[in-house]
C-alpha positions in Angstrom: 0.0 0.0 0.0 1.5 3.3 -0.9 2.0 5.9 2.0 0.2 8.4 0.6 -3.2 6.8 0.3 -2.6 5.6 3.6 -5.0 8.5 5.5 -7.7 7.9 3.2 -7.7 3.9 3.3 -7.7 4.1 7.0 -10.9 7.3 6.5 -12.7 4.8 4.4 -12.7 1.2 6.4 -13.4 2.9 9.4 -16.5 4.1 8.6 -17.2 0.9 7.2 -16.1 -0.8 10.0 -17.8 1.4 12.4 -21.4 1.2 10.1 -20.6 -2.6 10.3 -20.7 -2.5 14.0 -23.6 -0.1 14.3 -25.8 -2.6 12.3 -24.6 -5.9 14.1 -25.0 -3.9 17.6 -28.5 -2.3 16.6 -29.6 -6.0 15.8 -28.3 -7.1 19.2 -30.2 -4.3 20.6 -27.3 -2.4 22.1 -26.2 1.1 21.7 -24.7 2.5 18.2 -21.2 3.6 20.1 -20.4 0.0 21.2 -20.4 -0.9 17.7 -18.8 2.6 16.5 -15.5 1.5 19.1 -15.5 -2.2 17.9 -15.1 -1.2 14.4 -12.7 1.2 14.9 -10.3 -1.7 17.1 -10.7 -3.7 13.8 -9.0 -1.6 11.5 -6.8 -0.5 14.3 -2.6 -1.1 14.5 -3.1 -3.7 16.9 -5.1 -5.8 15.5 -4.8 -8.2 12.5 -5.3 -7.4 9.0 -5.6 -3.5 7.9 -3.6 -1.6 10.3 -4.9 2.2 10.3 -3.3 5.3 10.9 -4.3 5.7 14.4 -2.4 9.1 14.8 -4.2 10.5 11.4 -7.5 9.3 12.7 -6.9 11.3 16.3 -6.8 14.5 14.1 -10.2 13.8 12.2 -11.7 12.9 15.8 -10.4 16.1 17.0 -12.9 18.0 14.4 -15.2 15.5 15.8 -15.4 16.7 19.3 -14.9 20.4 17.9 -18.6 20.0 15.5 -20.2 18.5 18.8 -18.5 21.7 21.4 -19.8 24.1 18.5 -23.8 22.3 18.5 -23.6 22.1 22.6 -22.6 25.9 22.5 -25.6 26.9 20.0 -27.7 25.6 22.2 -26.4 26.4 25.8 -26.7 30.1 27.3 -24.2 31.7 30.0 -27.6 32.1 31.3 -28.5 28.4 31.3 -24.9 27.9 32.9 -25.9 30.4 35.7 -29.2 29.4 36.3 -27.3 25.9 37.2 -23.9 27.3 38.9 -24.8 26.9 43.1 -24.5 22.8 41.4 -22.4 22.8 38.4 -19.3 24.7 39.6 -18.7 23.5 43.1 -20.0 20.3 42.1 -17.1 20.0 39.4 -14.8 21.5 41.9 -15.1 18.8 44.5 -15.9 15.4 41.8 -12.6 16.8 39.9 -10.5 16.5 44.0 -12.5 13.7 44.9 -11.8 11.6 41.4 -8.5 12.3 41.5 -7.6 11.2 45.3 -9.5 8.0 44.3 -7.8 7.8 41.0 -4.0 7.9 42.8 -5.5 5.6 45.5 -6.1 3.0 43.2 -2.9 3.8 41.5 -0.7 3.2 44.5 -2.7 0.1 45.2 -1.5 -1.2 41.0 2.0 -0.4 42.7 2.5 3.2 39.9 4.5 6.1 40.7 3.1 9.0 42.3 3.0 11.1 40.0 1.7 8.2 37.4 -0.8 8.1 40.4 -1.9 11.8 40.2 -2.1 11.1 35.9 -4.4 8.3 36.6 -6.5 10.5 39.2 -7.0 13.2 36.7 -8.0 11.4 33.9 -10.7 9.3 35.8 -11.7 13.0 37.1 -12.7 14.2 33.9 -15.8 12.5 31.7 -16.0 13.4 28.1 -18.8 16.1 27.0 -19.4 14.4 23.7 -20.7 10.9 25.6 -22.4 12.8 27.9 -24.3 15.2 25.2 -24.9 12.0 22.7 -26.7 9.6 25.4 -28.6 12.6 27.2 -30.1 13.3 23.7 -30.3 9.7 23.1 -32.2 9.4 26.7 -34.4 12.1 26.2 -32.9 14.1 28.9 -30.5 16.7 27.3 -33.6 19.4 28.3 -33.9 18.2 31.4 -32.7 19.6 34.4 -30.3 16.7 35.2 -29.4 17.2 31.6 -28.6 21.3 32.2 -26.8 20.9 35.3 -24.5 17.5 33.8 -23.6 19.9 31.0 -22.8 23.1 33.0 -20.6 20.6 35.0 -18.8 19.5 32.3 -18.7 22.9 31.2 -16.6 23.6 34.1 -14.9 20.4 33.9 -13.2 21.5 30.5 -12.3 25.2 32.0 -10.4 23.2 34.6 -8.3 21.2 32.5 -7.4 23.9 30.8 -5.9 25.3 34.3 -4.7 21.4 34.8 -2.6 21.0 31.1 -1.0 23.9 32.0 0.1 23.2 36.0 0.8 19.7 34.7 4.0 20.5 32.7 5.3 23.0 35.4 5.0 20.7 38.0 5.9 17.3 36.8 8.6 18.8 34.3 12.1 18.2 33.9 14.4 20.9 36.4 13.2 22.3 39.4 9.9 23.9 39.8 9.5 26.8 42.3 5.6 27.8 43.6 6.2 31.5 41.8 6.6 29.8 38.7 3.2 27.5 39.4 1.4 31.0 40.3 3.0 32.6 36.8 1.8 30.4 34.4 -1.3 29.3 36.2 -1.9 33.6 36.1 -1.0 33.4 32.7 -3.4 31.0 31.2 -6.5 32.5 33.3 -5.5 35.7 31.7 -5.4 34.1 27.7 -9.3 32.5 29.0 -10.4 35.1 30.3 -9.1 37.4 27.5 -10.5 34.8 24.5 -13.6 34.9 26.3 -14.3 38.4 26.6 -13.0 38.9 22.6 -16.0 36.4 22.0 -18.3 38.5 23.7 -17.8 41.6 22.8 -17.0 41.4 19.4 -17.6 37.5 18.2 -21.3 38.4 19.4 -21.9 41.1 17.6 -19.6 39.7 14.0 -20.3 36.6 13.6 -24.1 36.6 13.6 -24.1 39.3 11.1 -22.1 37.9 8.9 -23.8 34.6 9.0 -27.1 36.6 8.2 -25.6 38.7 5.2 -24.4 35.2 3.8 -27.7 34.0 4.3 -29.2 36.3 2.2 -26.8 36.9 -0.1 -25.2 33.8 -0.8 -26.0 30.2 -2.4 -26.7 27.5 0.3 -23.4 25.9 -0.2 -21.3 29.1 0.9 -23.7 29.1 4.1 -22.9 25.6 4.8 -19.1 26.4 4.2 -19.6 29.6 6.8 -21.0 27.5 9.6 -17.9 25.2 8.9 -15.4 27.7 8.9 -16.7 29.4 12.0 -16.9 26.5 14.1 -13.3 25.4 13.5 -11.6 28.6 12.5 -12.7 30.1 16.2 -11.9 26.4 17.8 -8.1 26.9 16.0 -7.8 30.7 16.7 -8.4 29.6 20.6 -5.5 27.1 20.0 -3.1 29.0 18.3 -3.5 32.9 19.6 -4.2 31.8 23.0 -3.3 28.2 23.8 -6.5 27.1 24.9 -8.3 23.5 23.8 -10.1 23.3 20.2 -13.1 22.3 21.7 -13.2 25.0 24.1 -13.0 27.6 21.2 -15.8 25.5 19.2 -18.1 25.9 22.4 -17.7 29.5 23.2 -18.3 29.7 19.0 -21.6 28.2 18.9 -22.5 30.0 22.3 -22.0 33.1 20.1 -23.9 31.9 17.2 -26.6 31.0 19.1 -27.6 34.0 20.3 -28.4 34.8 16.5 -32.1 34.1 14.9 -30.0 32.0 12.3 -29.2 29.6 14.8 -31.8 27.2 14.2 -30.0 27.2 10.4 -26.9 26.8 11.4 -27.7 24.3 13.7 -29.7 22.1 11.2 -26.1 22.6 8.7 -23.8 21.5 11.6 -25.9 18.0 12.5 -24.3 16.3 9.5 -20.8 17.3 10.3 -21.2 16.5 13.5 -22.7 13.0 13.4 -20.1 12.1 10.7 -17.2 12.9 13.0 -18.9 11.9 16.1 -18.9 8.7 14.6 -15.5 9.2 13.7 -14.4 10.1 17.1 -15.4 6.8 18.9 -13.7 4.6 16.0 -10.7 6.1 16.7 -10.5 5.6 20.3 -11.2 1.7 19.3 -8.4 2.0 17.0 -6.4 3.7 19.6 -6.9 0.4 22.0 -4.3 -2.5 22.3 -6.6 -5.4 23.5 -3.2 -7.6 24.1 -2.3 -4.9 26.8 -5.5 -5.1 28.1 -5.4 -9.1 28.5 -2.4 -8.8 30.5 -3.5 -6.3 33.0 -6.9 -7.4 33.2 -7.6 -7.3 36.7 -5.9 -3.9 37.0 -8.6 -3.0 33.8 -11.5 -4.2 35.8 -10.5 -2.3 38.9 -10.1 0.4 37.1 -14.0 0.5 35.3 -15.3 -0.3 38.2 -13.8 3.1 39.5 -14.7 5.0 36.8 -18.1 3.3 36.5 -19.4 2.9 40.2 -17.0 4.9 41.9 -17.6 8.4 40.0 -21.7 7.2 40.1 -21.6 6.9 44.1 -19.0 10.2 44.4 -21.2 11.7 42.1 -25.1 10.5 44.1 -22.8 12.0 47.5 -22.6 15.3 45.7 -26.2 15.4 44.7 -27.3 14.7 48.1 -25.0 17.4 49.5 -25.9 20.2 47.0 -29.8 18.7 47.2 -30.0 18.6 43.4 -33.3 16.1 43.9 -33.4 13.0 42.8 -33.7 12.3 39.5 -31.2 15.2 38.6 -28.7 13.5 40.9 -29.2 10.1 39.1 -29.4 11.9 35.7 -25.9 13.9 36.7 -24.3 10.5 38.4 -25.2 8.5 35.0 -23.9 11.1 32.8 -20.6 11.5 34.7 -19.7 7.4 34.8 -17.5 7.5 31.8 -14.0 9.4 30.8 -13.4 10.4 27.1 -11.2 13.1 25.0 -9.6 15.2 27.9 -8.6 11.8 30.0 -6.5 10.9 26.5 -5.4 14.7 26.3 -4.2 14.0 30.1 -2.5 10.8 29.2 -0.6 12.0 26.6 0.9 14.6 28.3 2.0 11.7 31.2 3.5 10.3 28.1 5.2 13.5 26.8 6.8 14.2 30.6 7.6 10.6 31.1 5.4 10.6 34.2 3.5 7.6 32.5 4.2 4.0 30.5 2.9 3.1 27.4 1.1 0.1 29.0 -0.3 2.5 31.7 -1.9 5.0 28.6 -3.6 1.7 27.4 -4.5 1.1 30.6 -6.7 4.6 30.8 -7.7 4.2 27.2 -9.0 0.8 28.4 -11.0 2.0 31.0 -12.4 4.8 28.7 -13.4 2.5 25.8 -15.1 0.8 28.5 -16.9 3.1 29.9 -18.1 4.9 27.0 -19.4 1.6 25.5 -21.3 1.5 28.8 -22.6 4.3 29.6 -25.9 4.3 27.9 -26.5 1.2 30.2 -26.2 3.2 33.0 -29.2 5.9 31.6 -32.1 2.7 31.4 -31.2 2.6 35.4 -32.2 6.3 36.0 -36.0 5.7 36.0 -36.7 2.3 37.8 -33.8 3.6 40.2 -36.0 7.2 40.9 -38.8 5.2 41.2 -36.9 3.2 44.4 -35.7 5.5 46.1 -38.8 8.0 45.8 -40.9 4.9 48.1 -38.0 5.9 50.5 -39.2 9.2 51.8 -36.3 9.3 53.8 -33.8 9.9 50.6 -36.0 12.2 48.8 -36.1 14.5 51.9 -32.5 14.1 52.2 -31.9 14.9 48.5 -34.5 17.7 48.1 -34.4 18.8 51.6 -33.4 22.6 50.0 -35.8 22.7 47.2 -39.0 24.4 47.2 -41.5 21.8 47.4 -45.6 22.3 45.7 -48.4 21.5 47.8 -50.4 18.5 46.0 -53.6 19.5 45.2 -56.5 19.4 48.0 -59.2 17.1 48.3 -62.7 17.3 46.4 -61.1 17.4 42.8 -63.9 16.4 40.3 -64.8 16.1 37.0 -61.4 17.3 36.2 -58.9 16.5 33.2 -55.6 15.6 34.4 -52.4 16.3 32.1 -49.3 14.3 32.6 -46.5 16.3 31.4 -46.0 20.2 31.3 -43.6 20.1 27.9 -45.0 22.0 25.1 -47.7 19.7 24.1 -49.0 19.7 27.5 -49.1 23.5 28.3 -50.7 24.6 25.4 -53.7 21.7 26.7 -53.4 22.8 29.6 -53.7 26.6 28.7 -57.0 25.8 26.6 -58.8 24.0 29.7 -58.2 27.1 32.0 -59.4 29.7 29.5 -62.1 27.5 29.0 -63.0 27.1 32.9 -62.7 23.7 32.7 -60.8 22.1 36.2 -57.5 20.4 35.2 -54.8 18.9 37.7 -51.3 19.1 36.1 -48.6 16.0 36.6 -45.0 16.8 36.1 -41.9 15.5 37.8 -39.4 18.0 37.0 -39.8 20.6 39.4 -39.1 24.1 37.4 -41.7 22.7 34.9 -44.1 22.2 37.7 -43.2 25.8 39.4 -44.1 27.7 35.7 -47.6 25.5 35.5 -48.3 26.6 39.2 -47.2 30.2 38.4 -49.4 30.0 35.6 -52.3 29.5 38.5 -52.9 25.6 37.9 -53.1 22.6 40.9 -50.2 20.9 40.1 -49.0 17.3 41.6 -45.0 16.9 41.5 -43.9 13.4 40.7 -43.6 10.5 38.5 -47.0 9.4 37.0 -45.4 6.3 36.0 -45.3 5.7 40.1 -48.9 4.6 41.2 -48.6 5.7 44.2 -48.0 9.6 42.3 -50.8 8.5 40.4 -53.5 8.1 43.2 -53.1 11.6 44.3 -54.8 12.8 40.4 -58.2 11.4 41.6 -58.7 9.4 38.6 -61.8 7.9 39.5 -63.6 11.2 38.8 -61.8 12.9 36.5 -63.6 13.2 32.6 -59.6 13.1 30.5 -56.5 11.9 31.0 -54.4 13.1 28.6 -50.5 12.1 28.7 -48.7 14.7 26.7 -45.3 12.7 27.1 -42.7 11.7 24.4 -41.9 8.7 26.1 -44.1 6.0 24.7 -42.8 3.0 27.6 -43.3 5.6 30.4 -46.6 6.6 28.5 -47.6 2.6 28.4 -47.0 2.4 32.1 -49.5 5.5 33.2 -52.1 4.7 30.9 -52.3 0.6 32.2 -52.9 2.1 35.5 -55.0 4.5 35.1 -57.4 1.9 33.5 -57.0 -0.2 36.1 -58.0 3.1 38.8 -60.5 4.3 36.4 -61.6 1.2 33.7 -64.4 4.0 32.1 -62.0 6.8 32.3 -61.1 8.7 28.6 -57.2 8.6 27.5 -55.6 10.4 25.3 -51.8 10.3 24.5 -49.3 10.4 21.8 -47.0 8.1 20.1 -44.0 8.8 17.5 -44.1 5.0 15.8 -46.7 2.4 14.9 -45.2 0.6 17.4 -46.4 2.9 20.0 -49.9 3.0 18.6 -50.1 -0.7 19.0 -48.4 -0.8 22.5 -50.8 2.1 24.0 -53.6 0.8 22.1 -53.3 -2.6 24.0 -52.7 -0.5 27.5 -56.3 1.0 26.9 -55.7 4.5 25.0 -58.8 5.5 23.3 -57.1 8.3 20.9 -54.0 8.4 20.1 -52.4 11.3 18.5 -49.2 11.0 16.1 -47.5 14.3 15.8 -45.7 14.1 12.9 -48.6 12.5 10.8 -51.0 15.4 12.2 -49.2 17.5 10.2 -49.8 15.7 7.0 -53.4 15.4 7.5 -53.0 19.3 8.5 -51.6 19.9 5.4 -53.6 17.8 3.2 -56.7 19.7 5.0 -55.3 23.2 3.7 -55.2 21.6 0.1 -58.9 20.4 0.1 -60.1 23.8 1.2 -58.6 25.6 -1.4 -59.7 22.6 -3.9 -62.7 24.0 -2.8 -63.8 21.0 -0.3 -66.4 21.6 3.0 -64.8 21.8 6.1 -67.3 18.5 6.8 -66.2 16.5 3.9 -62.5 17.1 5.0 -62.9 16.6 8.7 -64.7 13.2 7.9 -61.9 11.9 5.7 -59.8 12.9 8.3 -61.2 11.3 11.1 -61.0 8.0 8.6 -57.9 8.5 8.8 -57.1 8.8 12.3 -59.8 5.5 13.0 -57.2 3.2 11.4 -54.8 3.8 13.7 -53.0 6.6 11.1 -52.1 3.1 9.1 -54.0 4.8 6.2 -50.3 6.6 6.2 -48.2 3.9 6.3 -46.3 2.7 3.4 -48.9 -0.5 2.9 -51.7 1.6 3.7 -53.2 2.1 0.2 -56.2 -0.2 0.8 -57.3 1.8 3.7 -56.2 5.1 2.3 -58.9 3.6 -0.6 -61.8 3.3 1.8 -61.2 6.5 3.2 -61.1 7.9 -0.3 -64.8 6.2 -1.0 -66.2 7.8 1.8 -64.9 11.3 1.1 -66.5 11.0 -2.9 -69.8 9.6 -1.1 -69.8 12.5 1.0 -69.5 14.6 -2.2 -73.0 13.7 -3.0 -74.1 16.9 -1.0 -72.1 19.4 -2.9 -72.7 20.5 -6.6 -70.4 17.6 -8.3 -70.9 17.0 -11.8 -69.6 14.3 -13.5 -68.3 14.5 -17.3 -66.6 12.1 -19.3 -63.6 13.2 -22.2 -65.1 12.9 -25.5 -62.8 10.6 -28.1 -62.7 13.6 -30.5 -62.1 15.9 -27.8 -59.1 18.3 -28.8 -58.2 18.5 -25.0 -57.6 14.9 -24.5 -53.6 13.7 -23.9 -53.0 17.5 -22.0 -52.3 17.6 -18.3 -54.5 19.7 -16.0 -51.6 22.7 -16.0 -52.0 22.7 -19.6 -55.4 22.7 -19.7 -55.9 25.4 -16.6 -59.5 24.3 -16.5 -60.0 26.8 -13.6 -58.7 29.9 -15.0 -60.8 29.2 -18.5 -63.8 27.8 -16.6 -64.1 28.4 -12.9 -64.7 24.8 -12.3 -62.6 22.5 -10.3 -61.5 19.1 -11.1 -61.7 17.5 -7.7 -61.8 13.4 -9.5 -60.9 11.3 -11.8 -62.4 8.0 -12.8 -60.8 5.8 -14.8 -60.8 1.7 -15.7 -62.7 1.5 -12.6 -60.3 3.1 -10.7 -60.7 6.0 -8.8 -58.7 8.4 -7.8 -58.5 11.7 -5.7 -56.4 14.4 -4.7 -55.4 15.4 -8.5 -52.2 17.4 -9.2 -51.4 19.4 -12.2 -49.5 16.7 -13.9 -52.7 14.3 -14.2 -53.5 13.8 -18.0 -56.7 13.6 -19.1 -57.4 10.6 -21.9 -60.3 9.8 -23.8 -63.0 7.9 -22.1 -61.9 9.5 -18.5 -65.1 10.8 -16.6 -63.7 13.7 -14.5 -65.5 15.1 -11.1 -66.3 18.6 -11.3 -67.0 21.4 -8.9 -68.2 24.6 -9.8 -71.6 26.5 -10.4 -73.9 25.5 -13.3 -72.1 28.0 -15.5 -68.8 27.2 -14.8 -69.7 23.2 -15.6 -71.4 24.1 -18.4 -68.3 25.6 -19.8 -66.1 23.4 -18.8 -68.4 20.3 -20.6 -68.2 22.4 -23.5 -64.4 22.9 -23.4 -63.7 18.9 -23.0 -66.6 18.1 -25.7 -67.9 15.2 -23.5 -71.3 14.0 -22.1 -72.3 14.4 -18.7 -72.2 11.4 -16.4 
């Protein structure tokens, strides 16, 4: 193989490696990233077969991690990070001394070095923001407040290593180190942050969303896609170069910039393809980085070491919840989040390396653990919610974690004939919004607490839990309520409250949503009487607005629709047509109201063989062709393309003087 195709064989068979692995661990029903870090330890140096560029590979990652900093910062605020700080910053603070001291415990336990000890500490100290922000979206959590405070954290977490790649050479350096000289350089980098920071600010804030916008408007799509590129690494290597900070701390502060802009929707919707791409390139090479050899001779040091990682930063991380009262599904949420190390634990290993502070078997060693971990972490998300669910039956730890936080008052005795909406998300507060204006009673359930404080603000009785709990549950007063709807996206949690409530409540009326004909069947089964599909609703929306202007009664249309919606939205499906059929049978029955006139395309008729855009029957008649019979078939919902052909018996709407010209201009015989 010649050297310089090297890069791009090694580019190439690890994405096909790592789509490989995604498919065989989708069909063993585990997460995408396990299969992403086993295809990149195939093609990998140390195993056999194609041995990849692993060094080459660490560079593409790099503009991995710098796409998924940029989309974090376009959608994270300073004032999302303040809102969080009395948990995020200390809480960093103390997991960063408390990882470490357990990190160099276990390392003088392996029999290391010291100061390989303090390497090993640090690395487990830090997780890796790209795991954390992939499996909190994965999870459904990124908007949750677990989700905010995790990020904030690691937020923090990457502003401290900053301050610990600098310290690291000074102290652990060759020649003697004096504590000015720590004090120097540690005053030095604050100043290059601080001063990056501020430049972003002041005048990043104010450039870079102009510009964007004047490309925008301006320019072809292709230069916009090349500007959202160019700004999220050209100010992720400014920060490297001009002020010697991370590329992924530049990317952030770039798409916190960007963000602030009413483009950033665009730009985020341009980045998402950059960013999965590398993302996926990012965990195929840290397989590629792994020596499993290495790993076989030290495995019970490897095992100790997950287990750390793993458990020990989960328990370290629960402690901290408790102390800061973060409640308890945000501690779990933050403790899950936090059980892996990524990017910045490498970053610190090579720099153990680089000072000769650390072996080349001990850098495995902390890739190891990392691979590890990251394949799994997503594990350790399925626990958050039948571990909440524990642990709330213990009153005792959820006084002691949310012994600080403002607590609602559950709703009094005497509710009736009430509707009770599980979940305060957007869905559920515009419902929610409708009943009050409407004066009808309705009892909001939401388990994250500032969603529960803005539906009480907004004057509502509002129970604080999870309604997937029974015991939450019984406090809504099923058996006399008229509607439960549950507004949530999670279709198994969704499941779960609406079996129960049929058992409280076996006449009560549900109503809930679903994203997958999976859902439908599942929630169908656990005794949901309507289901609503939101991406589907806006098909039928739109195909509503076409009729109307076809010219359709608002009956007719909603008829169809309900059709529709009574097969379970399979009508929509991709093998739907037979129902889509019936459904099209009763709309044309329906028709029999209106003033439909049917007329058939004579043989000598010169219009015959033109499409309907040719023939603009409307502008030339005023009439509407609204169907088309034809061999028996029918069909509806005509576009301009349909060409009429001899023999063809075409539905018309119109008044008596606009069919009568149009039967004159197709020269046929009224049907």
């Amino acid at each position: 193989m010649h050297g310089d195709t090297i890069l791009l064989m090694t580019f190439v068979l690890a994405l096909v490696a790592a789509f490989a692995g995604g498919m065989v661990a989708r069909a063993l029903r585990l997460p995408p990233i396990v299969g992403y870090l086993v295809g990149g330890l195939v093609v990998g140096p140390f195993t056999p077969g194609f041995s990849g560029d692993s060094h080459a590979m660490n560079q593409l990652a790099e503009v991995g991690v710098m796409f998924m900093m940029f989309g974090t910062g376009l959608h994270f605020s300073f004032k999302d990070l303040l809102e969080v700080k009395g948990i995020a910053v200390p809480g960093a603070i103390l997991q960063i001394a408390l990882g470490t001291l357990a990190g160099y415990a276990l390392a003088q336990a392996f029999g290391w070095e010291s100061a390989a000890g303090v390497m090993l500490g640090l690395s487990v100290s830090i997780a890796s923001t790209v795991v954390l922000i992939k499996n909190l979206t994965d999870a459904g959590l990124y908007q949750s407040r677990g989700g905010r405070i995790a990020t904030g954290w690691l937020i923090v977490e990457d502003l401290a290593t900053v301050v610990i790649l600098v310290v690291l050479p000074v102290v652990f350096g060759p020649g003697e180190t004096s504590a000015s000289q720590v004090v120097s350089e540690l005053a030095i980098a604050l100043l290059k942050t601080v001063a990056f920071v501020a430049l972003m600010l002041a005048v990043g804030s104010r450039v870079l969303p102009r510009l964007l916008a004047r490309i925008a408007r301006f320019c072809p799509r292709e230069l916009f896609q090349l500007a959202v590129v160019v700004t999220a690494l050209g100010t992720a290597l400014a920060a490297s170069v001009l002020f010697d900070l991370s590329f992924a701390l530049g990317a952030f502060l770039a798409g916190v910039v960007v963000g602030t802009s009413k483009l950033s929707h665009r730009v985020a919707a341009e980045a998402i393809p950059f960013q999965d791409l590398f993302s996926i390139i990012f965990f195929a090479s840290v397989g590629m980085m792994v020596n499993p050899a290495t790993l076989t001779d030290h495995l019970g040091e490897l095992v100790a070491l997950v287990l750390l990682i793993m458990l020990g930063k989960w328990i370290i991380n629960m402690a901290l919840g408790a102390l800061f009262s973060a409640g308890v599904r945000t501690s779990l949420t933050i403790a899950a989040g936090l059980s892996q190390i990524g990017e910045f634990s490498f970053i610190i290993g090579q720099t153990g390396m680089a000072l000769g502070v650390l072996t080349a078997d001990q850098y495995s060693l902390i890739l190891g653990g990392a691979v590890v971990s990251i394949a799994l972490n997503s594990f350790v998300f399925k626990l958050v919610d039948p571990l909440c669910s524990r642990m709330e039956r213990a009153g005792g730890l959820v006084r002691l974690y949310e012994r600080r936080t403002r607590t609602i008052e559950p709703p009094r005795e005497g509710l009736d004939g009430h509707v009770v909406v599980v979940g305060y998300g957007h869905a559920g507060t515009y419902v929610a919004e409708v009943l009050k204006d409407l004066d009808v009673p309705c009892l909001v359930v939401e388990r994250d607490l500032p969603a529960a404080e803005e539906a009480e603000a907004a004057g509502l009785p509002v129970l604080v839990g999870d309604a997937a709990n029974s015991e939450i549950l019984a406090h809504a007063h099923l058996e006399c309520a008229r509607v439960l709807v549950i507004a949530l996206a999670a279709e198994g949690a969704a499941e779960m409250i609406a079996r129960e409530a049929r058992e409280v409540a076996p006449r009560l009326r549900i109503v809930a949503r679903a994203d997958s004909q999976d859902g439908v069947c599942a929630l169908v089964d656990a005794g949901v009487d309507d289901l609503v599909r939101p991406e589907l609703e806006g098909g039928i929306e739109l195909m509503r607005h076409t009729l109307l202007d076809l010219g359709y009664r608002p009956r007719q249309i909603q008829n169809y629709a309900d059709d529709l919606r009574a097969s379970g939205y399979e009508a929509l499906g991709d093998d739907g047509r037979a129902e889509r059929q019936r459904a099209f049978e009763h709309l044309v029955a329906s028709l029999s109201e209106l003033e439909l006139h049917w007329i058939t395309v004579g043989e000598g008729c010169p219009m015959a063989g033109c499409s309907l855009a040719g023939l603009d029957l409307r502008a030339r008649t005023g009439a509407s062709a609204v169907a088309l019979r034809r061999a028996g078939e029918l069909e509806v919902f005509l576009d301009a393309t349909t060409v009429l052909l001899p023999g063809d018996t075409v539905g018309l709407m119109g008044t008596a003087e606009q069919l009568e010209a149009a039967e004159a201009l197709l020269g046929g015989a009224s049907a």
